[in-house]
C-alpha positions, 0 to 999 in steps of 0.5 A: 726981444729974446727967443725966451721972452719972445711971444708968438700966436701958438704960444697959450696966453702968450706965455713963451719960454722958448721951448718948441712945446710951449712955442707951438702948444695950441698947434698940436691941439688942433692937430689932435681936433683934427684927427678927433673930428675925422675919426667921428665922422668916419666911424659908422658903428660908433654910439650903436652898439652898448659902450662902458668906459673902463677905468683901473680895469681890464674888461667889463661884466653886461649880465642878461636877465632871463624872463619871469613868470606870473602865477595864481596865488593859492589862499593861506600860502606865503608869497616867499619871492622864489620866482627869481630871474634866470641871470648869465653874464658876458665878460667883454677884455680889451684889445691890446693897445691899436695905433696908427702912426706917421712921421712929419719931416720939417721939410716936407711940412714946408715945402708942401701946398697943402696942410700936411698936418691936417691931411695926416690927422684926417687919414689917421682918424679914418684909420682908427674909425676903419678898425673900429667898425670892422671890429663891432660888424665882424661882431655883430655878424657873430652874434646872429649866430648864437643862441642866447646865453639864458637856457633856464626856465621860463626860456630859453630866451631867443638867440640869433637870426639869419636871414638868406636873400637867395643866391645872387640877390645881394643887390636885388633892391626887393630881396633886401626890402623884403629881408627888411620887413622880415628882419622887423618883424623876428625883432618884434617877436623877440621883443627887441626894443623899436628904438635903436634898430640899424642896418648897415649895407654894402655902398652898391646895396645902398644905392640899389635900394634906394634907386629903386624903392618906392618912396612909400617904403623907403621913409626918409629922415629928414633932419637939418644934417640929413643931406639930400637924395641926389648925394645920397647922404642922411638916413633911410629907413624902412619898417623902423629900421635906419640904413646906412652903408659901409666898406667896413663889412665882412662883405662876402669876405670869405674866412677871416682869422685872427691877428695878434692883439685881438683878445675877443674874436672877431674870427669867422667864416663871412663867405656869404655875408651880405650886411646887418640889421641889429639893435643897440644891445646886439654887441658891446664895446669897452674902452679904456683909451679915447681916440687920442694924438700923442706927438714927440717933443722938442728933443726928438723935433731937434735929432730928426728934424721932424715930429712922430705924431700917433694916434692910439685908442684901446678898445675890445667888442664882443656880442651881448644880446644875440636876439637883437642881431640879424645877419643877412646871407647871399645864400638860399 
């Protein structure tokens, strides 16, 4: 049988036309499973925050609506409809185009006791969801810090809050408690919705708190993928609010400038951070481009005898709703 005609199990419906693309193409599908399965995991931030998908576009418009107000009704005046809403708007613009790349060398591929491809999809993968979160925490963090873009009458509307723990308390398990329970209660009186609300700790402010909380406060969900407290997976919650922790914070990071390709600011001072609790509406993310694997074909596989396999996404984040952003400060 010819290498033309020749089928093998990577080739789609058995259809071989001898090429390396059509030989292989399904083991490059796995690969970019791979690399999509390890990012969805990684990613903590992902789906808590606002998200619009652009396409033929640059950025995105979120407008704000201001509140309304009612009043009595004079007899024999019209009713015009002049009450209007006060409105503002953010625009969020996309980052430039962030890749994390490697290259496979055919002999290193076989010579290896483990599935090279597969670890490099998952440490790629960790890559992007390690950019992701540190952009939407370094965001949000902002966002406590601003007063709301809605200053016309009936408001202004609410801006950010911060919330200080006391010098030195950023793992004390009852001023995180007691930081919670007060994050529940400003959200509640600026009307932040109850559904939705996150926290996100440092890993040793994680297992302080929940090594040291009694049950009664720290409510447990105890859905099939929650895990079990002795590994310390699933989800916690205490006053409404669902915990989870991350490396990815400005966790007493100090100032944190600006890096070529960041068209929205994630800049700032973080010296005294010490973790976040927010709602959905506190940040939001536009994205043009997935996660996604791109891999060289057959003419560079044959000059180098190996595959360059990246792995892109274009996304940009910005604050929205300042009122729904809390961030907590190892300050007093």
């Amino acid at each position: 049988m010819s290498n033309a005609t020749q089928t093998l199990v990577g080739a789609i419906n058995k259809v071989n036309n001898g090429s390396y693309d059509s030989k292989y193409a399904t083991y490059l599908k796995l690969f970019t499973g791979e690399m999509i399965k390890a990012y969805e995991s990684a990613t903590i931030a992902k789906g808590t925050v606002m998200n619009r998908s652009l396409r033929n576009g640059k950025s995105a418009q979120f407008i704000y609506t201001g509140r309304m107000q009612a009043a009595y009704h004079t007899p024999g005046t019209p009713i015009l409809g002049s009450g209007d809403p006060p409105v503002a708007e953010k625009t969020i613009v996309m980052d430039d185009l962030l890749v994390s790349s490697a290259f496979v060398y055919d002999l290193d591929e076989t010579l290896a006791h483990y599935s090279l491809r597969s670890e490099i999809s998952a440490k790629i993968g960790h890559a992007l969801a390690e950019a992701y979160d540190k952009k939407i925490f370094r965001t949000i963090a902002l966002a406590a810090r601003q007063a709301h873009p809605i200053s016309a009458a009936p408001g202004p509307e609410p801006g950010g809050s911060q919330i200080k723990l006391g010098a030195n308390n950023e793992y004390n398990a009852q001023a995180l408690v007691d930081a919670f329970f007060e994050a529940a209660s400003i959200m509640d009186e600026k009307n932040v919705p109850k559904q939705g609300r996150n926290a996100v700790l440092n890993p040793r402010q994680y297992y302080a708190l929940i090594s040291q909380v009694d049950t009664n406060i720290l409510n447990r969900d105890y859905g099939n993928n929650a895990g079990s407290p002795q590994s310390g997976e699933g989800l916690y919650e205490i006053a409404g609010i669902k915990i989870q922790r991350s490396n990815n914070l400005p966790f007493l990071a100090g100032n944190v400038a600006a890096v070529p390709g960041e068209n929205n600011n994630y800049a700032g001072d973080f010296t005294t951070h010490a973790g976040l609790i927010y709602g959905k509406e506190a940040a939001g993310v536009v994205e043009a481009i997935g996660p996604q694997i791109q891999t060289t074909g057959s003419d560079v596989k044959t000059m180098y005898q190996g595959d360059i396999i990246v792995g892109r996404m274009a996304m940009g984040a910005d604050w929205v709703n300042p009122a729904a952003a809390i961030e907590l400060l190892a300050a007093s």
